[in-house]
C-alpha positions in Angstrom: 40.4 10.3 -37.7 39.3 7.2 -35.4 40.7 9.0 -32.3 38.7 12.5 -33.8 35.5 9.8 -34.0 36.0 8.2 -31.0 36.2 11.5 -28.7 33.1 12.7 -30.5 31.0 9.5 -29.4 32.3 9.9 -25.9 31.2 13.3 -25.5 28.2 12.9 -26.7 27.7 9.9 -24.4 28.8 11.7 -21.5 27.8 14.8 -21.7 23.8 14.2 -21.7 24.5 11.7 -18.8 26.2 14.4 -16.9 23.3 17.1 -17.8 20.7 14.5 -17.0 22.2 14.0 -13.8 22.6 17.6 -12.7 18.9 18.3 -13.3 17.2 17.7 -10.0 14.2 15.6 -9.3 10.5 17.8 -9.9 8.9 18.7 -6.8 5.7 17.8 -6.1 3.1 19.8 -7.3 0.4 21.0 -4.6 -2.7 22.6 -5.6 -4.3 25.0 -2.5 -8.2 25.7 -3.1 -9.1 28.8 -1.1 -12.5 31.2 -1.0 -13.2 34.6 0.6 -13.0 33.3 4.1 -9.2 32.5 3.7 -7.1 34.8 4.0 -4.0 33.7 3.0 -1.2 35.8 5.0 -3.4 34.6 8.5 -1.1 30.9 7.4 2.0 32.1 6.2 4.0 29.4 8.3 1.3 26.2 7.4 2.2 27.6 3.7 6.4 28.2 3.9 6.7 25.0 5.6 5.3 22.8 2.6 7.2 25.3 0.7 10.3 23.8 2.4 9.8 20.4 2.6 10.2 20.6 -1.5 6.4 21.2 -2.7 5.5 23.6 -5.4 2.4 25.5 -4.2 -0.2 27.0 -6.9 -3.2 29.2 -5.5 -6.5 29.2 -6.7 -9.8 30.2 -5.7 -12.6 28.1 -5.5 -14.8 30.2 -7.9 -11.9 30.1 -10.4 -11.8 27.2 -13.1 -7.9 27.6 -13.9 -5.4 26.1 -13.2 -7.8 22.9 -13.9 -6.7 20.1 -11.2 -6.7 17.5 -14.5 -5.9 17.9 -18.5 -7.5 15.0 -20.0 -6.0 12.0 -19.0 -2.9 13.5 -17.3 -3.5 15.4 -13.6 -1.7 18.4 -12.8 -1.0 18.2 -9.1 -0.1 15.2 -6.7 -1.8 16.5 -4.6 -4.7 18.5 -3.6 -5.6 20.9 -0.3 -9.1 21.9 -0.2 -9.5 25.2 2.2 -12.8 26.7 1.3 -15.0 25.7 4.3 -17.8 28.6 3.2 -17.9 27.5 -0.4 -21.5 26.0 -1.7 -20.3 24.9 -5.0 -17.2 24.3 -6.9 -16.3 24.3 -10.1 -16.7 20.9 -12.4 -12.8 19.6 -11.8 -13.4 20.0 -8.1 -17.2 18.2 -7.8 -17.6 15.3 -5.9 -17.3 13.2 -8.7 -13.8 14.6 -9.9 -12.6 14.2 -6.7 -13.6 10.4 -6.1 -12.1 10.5 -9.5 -8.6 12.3 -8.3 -8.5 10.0 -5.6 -9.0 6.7 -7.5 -5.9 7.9 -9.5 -4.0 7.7 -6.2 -3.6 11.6 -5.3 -4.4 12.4 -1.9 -6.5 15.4 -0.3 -6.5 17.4 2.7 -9.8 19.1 3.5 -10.1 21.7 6.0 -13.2 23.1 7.0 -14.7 25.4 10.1 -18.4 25.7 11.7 -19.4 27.7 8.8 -18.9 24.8 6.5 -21.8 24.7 4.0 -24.3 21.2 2.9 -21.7 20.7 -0.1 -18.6 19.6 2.5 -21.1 17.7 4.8 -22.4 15.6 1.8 -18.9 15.0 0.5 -17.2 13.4 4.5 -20.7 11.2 4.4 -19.2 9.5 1.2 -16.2 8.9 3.8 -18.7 7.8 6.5 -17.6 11.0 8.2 -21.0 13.0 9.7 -19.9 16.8 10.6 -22.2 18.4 12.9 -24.3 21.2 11.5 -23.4 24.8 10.6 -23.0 27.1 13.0 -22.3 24.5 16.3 -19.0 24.2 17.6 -17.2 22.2 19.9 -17.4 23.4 23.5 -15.2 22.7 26.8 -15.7 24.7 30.3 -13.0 22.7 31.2 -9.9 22.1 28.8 -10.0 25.5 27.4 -7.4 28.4 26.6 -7.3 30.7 28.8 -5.8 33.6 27.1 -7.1 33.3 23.4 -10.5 32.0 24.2 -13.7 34.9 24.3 -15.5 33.7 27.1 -17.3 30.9 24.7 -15.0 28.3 25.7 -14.6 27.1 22.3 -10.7 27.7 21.7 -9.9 24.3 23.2 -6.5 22.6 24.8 -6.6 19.1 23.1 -3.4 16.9 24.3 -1.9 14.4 21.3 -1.3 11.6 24.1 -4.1 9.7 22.2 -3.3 10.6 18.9 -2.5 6.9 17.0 0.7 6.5 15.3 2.1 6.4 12.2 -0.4 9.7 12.0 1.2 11.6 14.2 4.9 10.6 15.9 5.9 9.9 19.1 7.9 13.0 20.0 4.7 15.3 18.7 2.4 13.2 20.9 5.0 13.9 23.9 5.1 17.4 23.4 3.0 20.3 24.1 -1.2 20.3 23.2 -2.7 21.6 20.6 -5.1 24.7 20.2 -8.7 24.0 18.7 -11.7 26.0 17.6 -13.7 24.4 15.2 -16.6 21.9 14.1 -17.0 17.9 15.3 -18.2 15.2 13.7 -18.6 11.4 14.1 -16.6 8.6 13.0 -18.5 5.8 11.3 -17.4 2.1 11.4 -15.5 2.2 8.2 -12.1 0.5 8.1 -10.3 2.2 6.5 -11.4 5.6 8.7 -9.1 6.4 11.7 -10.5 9.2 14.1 -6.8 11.2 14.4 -7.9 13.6 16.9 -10.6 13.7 19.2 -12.4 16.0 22.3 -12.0 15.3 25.4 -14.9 13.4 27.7 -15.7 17.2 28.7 -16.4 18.5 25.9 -19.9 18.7 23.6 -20.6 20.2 20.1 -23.7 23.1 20.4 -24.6 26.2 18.9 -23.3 28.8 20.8 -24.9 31.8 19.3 -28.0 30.3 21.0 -29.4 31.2 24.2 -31.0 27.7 24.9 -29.1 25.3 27.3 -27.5 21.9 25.6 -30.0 19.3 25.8 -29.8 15.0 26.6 -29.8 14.5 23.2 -27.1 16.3 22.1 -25.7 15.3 18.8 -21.7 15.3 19.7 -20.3 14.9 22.8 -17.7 13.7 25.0 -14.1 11.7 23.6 -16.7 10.8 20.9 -16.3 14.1 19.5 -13.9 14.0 16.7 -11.7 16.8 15.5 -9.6 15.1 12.8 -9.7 11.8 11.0 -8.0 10.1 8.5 -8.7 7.9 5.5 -6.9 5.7 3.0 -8.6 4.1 0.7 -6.9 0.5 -1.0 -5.3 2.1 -3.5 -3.5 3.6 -0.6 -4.5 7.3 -2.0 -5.4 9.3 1.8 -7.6 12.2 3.0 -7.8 14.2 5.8 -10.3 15.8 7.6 -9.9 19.0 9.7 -13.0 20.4 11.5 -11.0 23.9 12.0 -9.0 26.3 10.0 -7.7 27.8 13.1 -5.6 25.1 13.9 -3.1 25.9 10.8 -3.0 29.7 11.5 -0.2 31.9 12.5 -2.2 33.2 15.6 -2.6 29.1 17.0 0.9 28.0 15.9 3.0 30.4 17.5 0.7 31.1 20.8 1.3 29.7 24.2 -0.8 27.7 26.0 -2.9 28.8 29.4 -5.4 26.3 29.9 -7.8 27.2 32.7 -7.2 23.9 34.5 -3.1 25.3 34.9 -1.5 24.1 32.0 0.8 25.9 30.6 3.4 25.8 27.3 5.3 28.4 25.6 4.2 27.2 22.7 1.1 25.1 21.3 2.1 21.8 19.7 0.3 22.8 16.3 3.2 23.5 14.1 4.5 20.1 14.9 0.6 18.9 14.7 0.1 19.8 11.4 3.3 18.7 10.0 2.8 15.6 10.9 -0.5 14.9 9.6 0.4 16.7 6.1 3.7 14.4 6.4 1.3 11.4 6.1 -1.3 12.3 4.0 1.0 13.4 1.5 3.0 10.2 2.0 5.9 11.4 3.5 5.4 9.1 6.1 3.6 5.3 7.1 4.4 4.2 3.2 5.8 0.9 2.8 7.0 -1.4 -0.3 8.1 -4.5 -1.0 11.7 -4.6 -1.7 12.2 -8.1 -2.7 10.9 -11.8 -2.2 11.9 -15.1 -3.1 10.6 -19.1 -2.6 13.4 -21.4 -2.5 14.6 -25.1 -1.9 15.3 -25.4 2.0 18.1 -28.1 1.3 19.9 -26.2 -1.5 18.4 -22.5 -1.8 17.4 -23.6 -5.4 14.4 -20.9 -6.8 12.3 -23.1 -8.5 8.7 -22.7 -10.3 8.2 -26.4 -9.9 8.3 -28.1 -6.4 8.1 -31.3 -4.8 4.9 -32.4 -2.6 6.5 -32.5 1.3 9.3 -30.5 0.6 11.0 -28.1 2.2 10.5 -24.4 1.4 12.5 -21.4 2.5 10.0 -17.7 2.2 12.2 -14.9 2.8 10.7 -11.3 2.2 12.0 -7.8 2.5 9.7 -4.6 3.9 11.2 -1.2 3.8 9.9 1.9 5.1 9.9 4.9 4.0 11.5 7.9 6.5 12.9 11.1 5.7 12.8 10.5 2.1 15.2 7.6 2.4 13.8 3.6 2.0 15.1 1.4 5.3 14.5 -2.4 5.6 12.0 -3.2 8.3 10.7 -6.7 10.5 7.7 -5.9 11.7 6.5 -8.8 14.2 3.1 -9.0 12.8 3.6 -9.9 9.0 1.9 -13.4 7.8 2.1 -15.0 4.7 -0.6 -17.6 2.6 0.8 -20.9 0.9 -2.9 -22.1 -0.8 -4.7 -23.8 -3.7 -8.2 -23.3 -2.3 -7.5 -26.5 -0.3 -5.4 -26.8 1.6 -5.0 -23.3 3.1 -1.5 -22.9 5.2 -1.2 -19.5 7.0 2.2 -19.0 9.1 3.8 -16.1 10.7 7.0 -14.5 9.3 10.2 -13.9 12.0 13.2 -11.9 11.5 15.6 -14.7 9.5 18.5 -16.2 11.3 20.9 -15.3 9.0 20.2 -11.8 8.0 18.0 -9.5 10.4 17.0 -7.0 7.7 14.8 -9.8 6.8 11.8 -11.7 7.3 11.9 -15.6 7.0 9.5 -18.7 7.1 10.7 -22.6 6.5 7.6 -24.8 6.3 6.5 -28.3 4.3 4.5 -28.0 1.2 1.4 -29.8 1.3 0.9 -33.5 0.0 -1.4 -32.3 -2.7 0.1 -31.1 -6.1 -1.7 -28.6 -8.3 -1.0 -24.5 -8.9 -0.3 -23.0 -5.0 0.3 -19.3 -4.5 2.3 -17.3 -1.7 0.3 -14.2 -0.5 1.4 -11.5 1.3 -1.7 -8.9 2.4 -0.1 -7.0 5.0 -2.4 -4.5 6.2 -2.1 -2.1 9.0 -4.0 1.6 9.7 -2.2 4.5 9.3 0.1 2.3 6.6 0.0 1.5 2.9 -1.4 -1.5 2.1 1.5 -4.1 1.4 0.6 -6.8 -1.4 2.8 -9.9 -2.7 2.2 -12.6 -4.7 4.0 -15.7 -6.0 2.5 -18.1 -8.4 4.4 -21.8 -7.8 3.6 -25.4 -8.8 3.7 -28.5 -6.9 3.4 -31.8 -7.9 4.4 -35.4 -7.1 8.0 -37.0 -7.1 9.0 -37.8 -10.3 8.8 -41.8 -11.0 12.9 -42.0 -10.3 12.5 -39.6 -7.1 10.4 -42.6 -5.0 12.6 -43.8 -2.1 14.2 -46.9 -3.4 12.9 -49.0 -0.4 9.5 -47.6 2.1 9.9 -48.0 5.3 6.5 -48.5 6.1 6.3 -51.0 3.5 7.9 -53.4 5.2 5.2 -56.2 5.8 4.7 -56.2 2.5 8.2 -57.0 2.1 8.4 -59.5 4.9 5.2 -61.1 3.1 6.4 -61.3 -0.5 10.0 -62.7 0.6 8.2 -65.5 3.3 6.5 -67.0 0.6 8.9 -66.9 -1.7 11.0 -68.9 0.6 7.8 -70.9 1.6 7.7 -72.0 -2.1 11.4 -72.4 -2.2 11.6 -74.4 1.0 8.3 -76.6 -0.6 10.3 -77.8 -3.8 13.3 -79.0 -1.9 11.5 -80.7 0.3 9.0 -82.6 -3.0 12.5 -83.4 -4.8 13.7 -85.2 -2.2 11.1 -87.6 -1.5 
């Protein structure tokens, strides 16, 4: 009977641990918002590649109110593509509001729009301090253009990815061939937290061209001030994209060659590889970091204290890893700086790779000669990266009364002083009893 009971408590401990562990991890949900511009088999390889890098795609039209991008208190996608450049107004889960909303929640958003873009997208990049040019202009080079795809507008563009700022877009990507762009500028504001991707090379300008009129002076967009894609994260480390062209995720653009008409030539255009990489960081596949671990110790005997001593010496030792390829590796970057501080006084030193383990950053300094609450800040904050944050809270106060130094060096004269007259006082008796 104990035997019968026992094998019945191990199966049913073992059992749901083996089921739980068979069940694989949910993809991540993507929500694609689409109108009557879009049609969807022109992107067939922009939509099987998400598709294969794990996410779960859902469809829906931008006149559509289901599936609703939140329920209450709980949203129902990670995160959110936004393809409907010709749409004037969305529904209520997808108005400005519910998207500053979706994005303060920590979801991220990749919004793609073209030169037919109505007031409703150029409202919502100014919130972004992104300022598209207006409907209907395009971005023009009678240079840097494609030879073979372009109608005689110049306005299919050969943009190289030399430029292009990392962790946005890798290294190998910005080696390899350009990409093909027809689409709408805009200008980058000053903000921060903005990073201009992509942009138009100095020959380049953004004009109507269904006009007859030649571009004037005063020309609204022009030259490598042009920009074709930029970036944001906000400090929640939640990111959006912005992509002045729907062309550039297309079939036709992604598997044509290139024929620029100053000679060069590719096989293929570099936007498959393009547009991988930029959905590979906004969607935080990529340039994500965490703290793995930190600790404040005792230099002399690695003790990890709350409580330390005034002048003592401290060992900081703090762990970064990166995230790549869906796999967290330890990183030392050479740039990471750390804040010992009570208001006053303010220390702030420079972390190194530590001497004794080089998955590691280290830092031995003195603690101040002021007690009171101190904390350890780490604000590590780089673009293109998420926003690294550590804190530890420590006190430090005097020696206790049995800690003192027995003798102080530099009291010595007082020493000197009190023993001379004591042996002046000494020396004075024996010489009165005598006499």
């Amino acid at each position: 009977m104990r035997i019968s009971t026992l094998a019945t408590a191990l199966v049913a401990f073992v059992l749901p641990a083996i089921a739980s562990a068979a069940v694989p991890p949910p993809r991540p949900r993507l929500a694609v918002v689409t109108d009557k511009s879009i049609h969807k088999d022109d992107y067939s390889h922009f939509w099987s590649s998400l598709e294969e890098r794990g996410y779960d795609l859902t469809f829906r039209s931008a006149q559509e109110t289901q599936p609703e991008l939140s329920n209450i208190d709980d949203l129902s996608f990670d995160h959110l593509i936004l393809f409907a450049p010709t749409t004037k107004n969305l529904p209520a889960d997808l108005s400005p509001q519910a998207l500053f909303s979706y994005v303060e929640q920590s979801r991220n958003v990749l919004v793609v729009l073209s030169p037919s873009l109505t007031e409703f997208w150029r409202d919502l990049s100014r919130e972004f301090d992104l300022d598209f040019d207006d409907r209907g202009n395009q971005v023009i080079d009678h240079v840097h253009y494609d030879h073979s795809l372009d109608d005689g507008s110049h306005t299919t563009l050969v943009v190289p990815l030399s430029d292009s700022p990392a962790p946005f877009i890798s290294q190998s990507t910005r080696a390899g061939a350009p990409i093909l762009y027809n689409g709408i500028g805009h200008e980058v504001g000053r903000q921060p937290l903005l990073t201009n991707v992509l942009h138009a090379r100095s020959t380049a300008y953004s004009f109507d061209t269904q006009t007859s009129e030649p571009p004037t002076e005063d020309t609204f967009l022009s030259g490598s001030q042009t920009g074709l894609v930029s970036s944001f994260q906000a400090r929640n480390n939640a990111r959006l994209s912005f992509v002045g062209s729907t062309d550039v995720f297309s079939d036709k653009f992604v598997n044509a060659g290139v024929q620029s008409a100053d000679g060069v030539a590719y096989s293929k255009s570099g936007n498959a590889d393009f547009i991988a990489d930029l959905t590979r960081w906004t969607f935080h596949e990529t340039g994500v970091l965490r703290v793995a671990s930190s600790s404040l110790s005792r230099a002399r005997d690695g003790a990890v204290l709350d409580l330390y001593r005034v002048k003592e010496e401290l060992d900081f030792t703090l762990h970064l890893e990166s995230l790549e390829d869906g796999v967290w590796r330890p990183i030392t970057p050479s740039d990471v700086q750390f804040e010992f501080t009570m208001l006053d006084p303010h220390l702030l030193l420079p972390l190194s790779v530590s001497p004794t383990d080089p998955t590691a950053l280290h830092s031995r300094f003195i603690a101040p000669d002021r007690h009171g609450v101190f904390s350890l800040k780490v604000d590590y904050r780089r673009p293109g990266l998420t926003f690294v944050e550590d804190k530890i809270v420590v006190s430090v106060t005097p020696p206790r009364h049995d800690e003192y130094d027995r003798y102080i060096i530099g009291a010595l004269p007082y020493y000197g002083s009190a023993f001379s007259v004591s042996a002046a006082t000494l020396l004075f008796v024996v010489l009165w009893s005598l006499q």
